[in-house]
LOMARMAR-879715 format. One record per residue (C-alpha): residue in one letter; y, z, x. Coordinates in steps of 0.2 Angstrom, whole numbers, plus 5000, padded with zeros to 4 digits. Layout:
N
AYZX
...
This chain:
251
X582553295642
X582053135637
X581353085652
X580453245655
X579753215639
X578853055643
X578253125660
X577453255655
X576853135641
X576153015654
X575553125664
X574453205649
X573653045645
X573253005665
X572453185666
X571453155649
X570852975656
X570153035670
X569353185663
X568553065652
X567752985668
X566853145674
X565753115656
X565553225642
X565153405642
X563453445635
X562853645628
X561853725642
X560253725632
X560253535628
X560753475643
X559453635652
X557753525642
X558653365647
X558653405666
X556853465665
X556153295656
X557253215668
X556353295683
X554353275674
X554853105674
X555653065689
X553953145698
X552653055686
X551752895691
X551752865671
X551152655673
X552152635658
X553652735668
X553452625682
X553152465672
X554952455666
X555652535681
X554852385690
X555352255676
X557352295680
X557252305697
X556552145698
X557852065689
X559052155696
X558652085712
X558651905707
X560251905701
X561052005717
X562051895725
X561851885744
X563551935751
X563652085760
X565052165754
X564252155735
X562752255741
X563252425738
X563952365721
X562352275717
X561152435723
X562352555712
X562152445696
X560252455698
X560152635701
X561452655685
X560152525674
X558552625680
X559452815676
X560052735659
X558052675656
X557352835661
X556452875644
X556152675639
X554752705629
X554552855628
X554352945610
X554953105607
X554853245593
X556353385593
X555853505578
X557753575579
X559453475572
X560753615577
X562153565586
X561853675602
X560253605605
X559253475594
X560553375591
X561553345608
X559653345617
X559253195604
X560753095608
X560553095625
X558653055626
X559152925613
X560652845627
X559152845638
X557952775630
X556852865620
X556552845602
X556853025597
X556253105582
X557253245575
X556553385564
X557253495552
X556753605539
X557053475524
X557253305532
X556653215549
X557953085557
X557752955569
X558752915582
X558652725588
X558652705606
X560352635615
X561252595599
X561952745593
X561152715575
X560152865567
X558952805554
X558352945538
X556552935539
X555452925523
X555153075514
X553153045516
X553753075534
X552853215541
X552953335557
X551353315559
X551653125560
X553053135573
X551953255583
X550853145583
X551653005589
X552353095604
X552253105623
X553753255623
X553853375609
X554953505609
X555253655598
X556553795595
X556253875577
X556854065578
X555354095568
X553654185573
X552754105561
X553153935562
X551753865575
X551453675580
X549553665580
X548453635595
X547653475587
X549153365584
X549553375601
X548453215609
X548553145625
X547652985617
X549052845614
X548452765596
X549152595589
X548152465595
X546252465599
X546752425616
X547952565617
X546652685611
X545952685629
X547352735637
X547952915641
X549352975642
X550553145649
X551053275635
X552753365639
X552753525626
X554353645628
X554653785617
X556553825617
X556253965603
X557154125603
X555854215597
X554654345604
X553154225603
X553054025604
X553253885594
X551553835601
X549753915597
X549354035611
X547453925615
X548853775620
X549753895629
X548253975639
X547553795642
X549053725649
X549753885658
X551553895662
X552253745667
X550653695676
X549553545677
X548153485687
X548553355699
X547353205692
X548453225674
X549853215683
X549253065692
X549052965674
X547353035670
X548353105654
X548553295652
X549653425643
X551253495652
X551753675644
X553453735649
X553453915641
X555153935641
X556953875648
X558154015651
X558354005671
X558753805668
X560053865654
X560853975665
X560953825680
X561553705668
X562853825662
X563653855680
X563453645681
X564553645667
X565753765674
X565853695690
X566153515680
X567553595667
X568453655684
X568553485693
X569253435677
X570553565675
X570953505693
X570953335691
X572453275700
């Protein structure tokens, strides 16, 4: 008895190890808003994208030793720095801290990269890019501010009234004088669960649905509006499944 004891024992924790492996399962909505920034990104030629996708590569390369048989390793470790790097950079603004989207959809932006700004109705947190930490902002703190700030906003409030005006959204990066000259790509994505948006219907009919002239998305700095994420959700969801099935599996 014993002994069946500690095999199934053993066997448990070997199961439970290489679940872990597979990574951690994500709810549908986060992980549905994380795919799309992942793809806008992917296909923009952002110079401050490219800048530190370049920067790692480089180094990357001198340090790749020349052995054949390490190649494969070396190009994989690159490929792994450049995913993890994706949002470098990058600020965004979640107005949402629930646990099925705002707060998952921050933590991975924040693994990635990005210095995330997470809204709620009586505080705004920050989450520190790569380290895990989250940081209370000041009260003085504004949404306004963390709009602002942003190249990616996204909003789910289940409120009809709650609306993120037109003129915070700027595709004008501001902290330098230098800077001031230099556009930059807007990502807006309304997750709300109401009948209308988050977002003021004249950014709505400027943007359209998910669409942006081809000189913006070249750098020239526009505003992309994705109206809404529900066939993503539902792609994500089925991702999951198929995920939570190769773990039951696992052998």
């Amino acid at each position: 008895d014993n002994k069946n004891k500690n095999d199934d024992g053993d066997d448990s924790e070997e199961h439970i190890i290489r679940a872990e492996e597979l990574g951690p399962i994500y709810p549908c909505t986060a992980l549905a808003v994380f795919k799309i920034l992942e793809s806008f990104h992917n296909n923009s030629s952002s110079p401050q994208l490219n800048e530190s996708t370049t920067t790692t590569t480089h180094g990357a390369s001198a340090s790749s030793p020349s052995e054949d048989e390490n190649e494969n390793q070396n190009a994989a470790a690159v490929t792994a720095r450049k995913e993890k790097q994706l949002f470098e950079n990058v600020t965004v603004t979640i107005v949402n801290r629930s646990e099925v989207l705002g707060l998952p959809l921050a933590t991975m932006l924040a693994n990635h990269g990005a210095n995330v700004y997470s809204v709620n109705i009586d505080s705004v947190l920050r989450f520190l890019p790569y380290t895990g930490k989250v940081r209370r902002e000041h009260a003085s703190t504004t949404v306004e501010m963390c709009v602002r700030a942003s190249s990616v906003i996204v909003s789910g409030v289940p409120d009809d009234a709650f609306k993120i005006p037109t003129g915070w959204i700027t595709t004008t990066a501001a902290t330098t004088d230098e800077e001031k000259k230099k556009k930059r790509n807007v990502t807006l994505i309304n997750v709300a669960t109401t009948e209308s948006s988050n977002f003021e219907e004249d950014m709505m009919v400027c943007c359209g649905d998910g669409d942006q002239d081809e000189d913006n998305r070249k750098g020239g700095g526009g505003v992309t509006y994705v109206p809404h994420v529900g066939r993503v959700t539902v792609a994500a969801l089925e991702y999951n499944l198929m995920c939570l099935h190769k773990n039951y599996h696992l052998k």
